[in-house]
C-alpha positions in Angstrom: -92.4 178.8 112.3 -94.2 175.6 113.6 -96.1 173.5 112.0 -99.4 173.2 113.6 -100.0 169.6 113.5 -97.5 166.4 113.1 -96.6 165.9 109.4 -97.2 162.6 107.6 -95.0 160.7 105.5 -96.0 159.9 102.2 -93.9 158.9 98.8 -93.9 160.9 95.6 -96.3 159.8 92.8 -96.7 162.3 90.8 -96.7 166.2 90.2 -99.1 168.3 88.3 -100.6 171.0 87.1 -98.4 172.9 88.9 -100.8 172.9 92.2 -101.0 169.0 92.6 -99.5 166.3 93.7 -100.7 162.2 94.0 -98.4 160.6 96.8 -98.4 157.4 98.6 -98.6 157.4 102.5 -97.2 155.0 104.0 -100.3 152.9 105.4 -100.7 152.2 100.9 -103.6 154.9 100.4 -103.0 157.2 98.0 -104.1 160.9 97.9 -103.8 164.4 96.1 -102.2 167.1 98.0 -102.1 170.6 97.2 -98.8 172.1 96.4 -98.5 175.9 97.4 -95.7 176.5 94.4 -95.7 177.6 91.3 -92.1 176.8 90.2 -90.3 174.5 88.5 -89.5 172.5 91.2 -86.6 171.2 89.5 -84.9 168.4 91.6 -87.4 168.3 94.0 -90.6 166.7 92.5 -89.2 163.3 91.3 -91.5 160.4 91.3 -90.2 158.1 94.4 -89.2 161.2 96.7 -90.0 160.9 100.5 -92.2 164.0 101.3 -94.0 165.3 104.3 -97.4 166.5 104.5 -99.5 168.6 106.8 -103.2 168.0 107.3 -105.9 170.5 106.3 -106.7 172.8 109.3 -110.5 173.0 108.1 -112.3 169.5 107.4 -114.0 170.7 104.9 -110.8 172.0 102.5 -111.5 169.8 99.1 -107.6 168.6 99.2 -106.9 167.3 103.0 -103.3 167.8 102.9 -100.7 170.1 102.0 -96.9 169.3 100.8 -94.7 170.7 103.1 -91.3 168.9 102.6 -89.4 166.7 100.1 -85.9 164.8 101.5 -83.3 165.4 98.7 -80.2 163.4 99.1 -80.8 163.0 102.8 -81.7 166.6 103.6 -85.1 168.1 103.8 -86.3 171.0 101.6 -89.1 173.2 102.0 -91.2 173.6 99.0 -94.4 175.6 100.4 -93.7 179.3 99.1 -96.1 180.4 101.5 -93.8 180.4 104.5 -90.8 182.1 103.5 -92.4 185.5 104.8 -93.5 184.3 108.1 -90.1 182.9 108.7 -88.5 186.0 107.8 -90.7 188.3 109.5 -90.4 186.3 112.8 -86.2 186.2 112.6 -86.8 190.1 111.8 -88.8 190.4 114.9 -86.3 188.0 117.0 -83.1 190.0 115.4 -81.3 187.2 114.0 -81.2 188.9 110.5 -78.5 191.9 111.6 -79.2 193.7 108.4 -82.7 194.0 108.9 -82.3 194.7 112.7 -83.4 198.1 114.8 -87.0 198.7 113.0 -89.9 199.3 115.3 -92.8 198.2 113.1 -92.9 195.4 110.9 -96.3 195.3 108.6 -96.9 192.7 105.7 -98.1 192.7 102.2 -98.4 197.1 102.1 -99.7 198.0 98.7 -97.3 199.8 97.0 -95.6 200.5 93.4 -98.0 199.8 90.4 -100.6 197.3 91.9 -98.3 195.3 94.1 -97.5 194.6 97.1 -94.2 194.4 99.6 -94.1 191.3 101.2 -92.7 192.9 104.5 -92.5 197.1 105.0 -90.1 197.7 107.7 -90.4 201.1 109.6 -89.0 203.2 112.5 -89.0 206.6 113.6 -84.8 207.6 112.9 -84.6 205.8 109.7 -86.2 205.7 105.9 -88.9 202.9 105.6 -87.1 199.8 104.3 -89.3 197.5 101.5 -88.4 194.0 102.0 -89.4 191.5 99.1 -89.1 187.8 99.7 -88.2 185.5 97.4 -88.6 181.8 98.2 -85.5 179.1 96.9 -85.1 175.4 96.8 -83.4 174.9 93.8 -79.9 173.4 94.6 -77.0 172.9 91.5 -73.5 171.5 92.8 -73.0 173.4 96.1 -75.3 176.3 95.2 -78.9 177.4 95.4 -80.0 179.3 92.5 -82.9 181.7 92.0 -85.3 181.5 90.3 -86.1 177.7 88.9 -88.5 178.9 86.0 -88.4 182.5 83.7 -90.3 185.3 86.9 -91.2 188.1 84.8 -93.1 188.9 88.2 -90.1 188.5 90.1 -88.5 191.3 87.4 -91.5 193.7 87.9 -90.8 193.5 92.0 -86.8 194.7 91.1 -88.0 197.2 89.1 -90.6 198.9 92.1 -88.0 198.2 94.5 -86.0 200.4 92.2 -88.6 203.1 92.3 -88.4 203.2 96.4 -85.0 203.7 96.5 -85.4 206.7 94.1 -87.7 208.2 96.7 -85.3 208.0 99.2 -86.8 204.5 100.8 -84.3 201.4 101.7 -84.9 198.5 99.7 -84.3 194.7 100.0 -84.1 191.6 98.1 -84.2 189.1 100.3 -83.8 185.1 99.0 -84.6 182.9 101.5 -83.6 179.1 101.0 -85.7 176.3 102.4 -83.0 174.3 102.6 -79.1 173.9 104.8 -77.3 171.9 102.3 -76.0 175.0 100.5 -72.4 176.5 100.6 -73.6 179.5 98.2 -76.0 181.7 96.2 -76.4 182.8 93.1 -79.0 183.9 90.1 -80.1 181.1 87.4 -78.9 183.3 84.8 -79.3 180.7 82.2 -82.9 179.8 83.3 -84.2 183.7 83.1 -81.4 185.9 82.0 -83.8 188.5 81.9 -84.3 188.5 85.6 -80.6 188.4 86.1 -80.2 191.5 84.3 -82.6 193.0 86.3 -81.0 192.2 89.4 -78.1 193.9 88.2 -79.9 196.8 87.1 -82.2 197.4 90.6 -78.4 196.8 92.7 -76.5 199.5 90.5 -79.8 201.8 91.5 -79.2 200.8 95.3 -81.5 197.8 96.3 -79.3 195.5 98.2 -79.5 192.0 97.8 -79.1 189.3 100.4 -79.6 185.4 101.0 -80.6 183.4 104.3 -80.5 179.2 104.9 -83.5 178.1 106.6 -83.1 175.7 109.9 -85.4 172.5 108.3 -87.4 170.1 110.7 -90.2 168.1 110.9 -91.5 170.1 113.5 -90.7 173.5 112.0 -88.8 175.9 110.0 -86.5 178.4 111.2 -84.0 180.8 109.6 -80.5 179.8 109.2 -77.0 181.5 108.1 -76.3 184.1 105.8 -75.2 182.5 102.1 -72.7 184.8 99.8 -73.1 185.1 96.6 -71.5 183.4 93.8 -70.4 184.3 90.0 
């Protein structure tokens, strides 16, 4: 995934309201970008952080810019939860995820389950339709990135229907994708939202399988990365 215009250097000011953020670009004028996450952010939203931002495609958008990327001790981080499933459907499409590799069709956000949707539905004619749910990770502990940063009963609900499509005889998925290369290993926030823990357990003993992907960061673009085990 390439960005489609130059990004902009600006310093942190502030974060809030979940969707905002006042930074500091570098010529001294400050500005309110829109932030496309609904997280925590925890470790990546301190005041005095170097962050890139993209400009708004349309001139008329009320925010003109977008936050793209914060540096964290010397490494970029993606913090826009809107990419992760372009990224993953493009290395799906280029085969660089193996265990996603040999579908013919790849179609995004199907309705399925009880009013949801699967962020990638994976099909081909000599194998059962694999449901592929994305989860977006930045948050970074020691040597590990941890899903999620804040309690997901959403992210709960999507274990459960991914649950549901294995009982129907479907593949299913989980697939945490981590905006960032500075990780050695994965594992759950279990003491942030135990209840999502559990229910990771839960939808693996019923047969969705659970994997985690490093992105390639850049100023230019995002990429995917290596495959990241999982941790206790």
């Amino acid at each position: 995934m390439l960005f489609p215009s130059p990004l902009v250097r600006a310093t942190l000011i502030r974060r809030y309201k979940r969707f905002f953020a006042d930074v500091r670009l570098d010529s001294g004028e400050e500005v309110t970008a829109h932030v496309a996450n609904t997280g925590a952010m925890l470790g990546t939203a301190d005041p005095g952080m170097e962050v890139w931002l993209s400009p708004a495609a349309a001139p008329t958008r009320k925010l003109r810019w977008s936050w793209e990327l914060v540096r964290v001790d010397g490494a970029l981080v993606g913090v826009n939860t809107a990419h992760p499933n372009a990224i993953a459907a493009a290395a799906i499409a280029a085969g660089e995820i193996p265990e996603l590799a040999g579908y013919a069709a790849i179609r995004r956000e199907v309705r399925y389950g009880h009013n949801s949707r699967i962020d990638l539905l994976l099909e081909a004619a000599d194998r059962p339709t694999c449901y592929v749910e994305i989860k977006n990770v930045h948050l970074k502990r020691g040597n590990r990135a941890e899903f999620p940063d804040a309690v997901t009963a959403r992210g709960a609900k999507h274990l459960a229907e991914l649950s549901a499509m294995v009982r129907q005889g479907a593949r299913a998925v989980m697939l945490y994708l981590v905006q960032r290369e500075d990780c050695g290993a994965f594992r759950i926030a279990a003491d942030i939202d135990p209840a999502y823990a559990a229910a990771l357990v839960q939808a693996t003993g019923d047969g969705v399988e659970a994997i985690c992907y490093t992105c390639r960061m850049g100023l230019e673009g995002i990429s995917i990365g290596s495959r990241l085990d999982f941790a206790g």
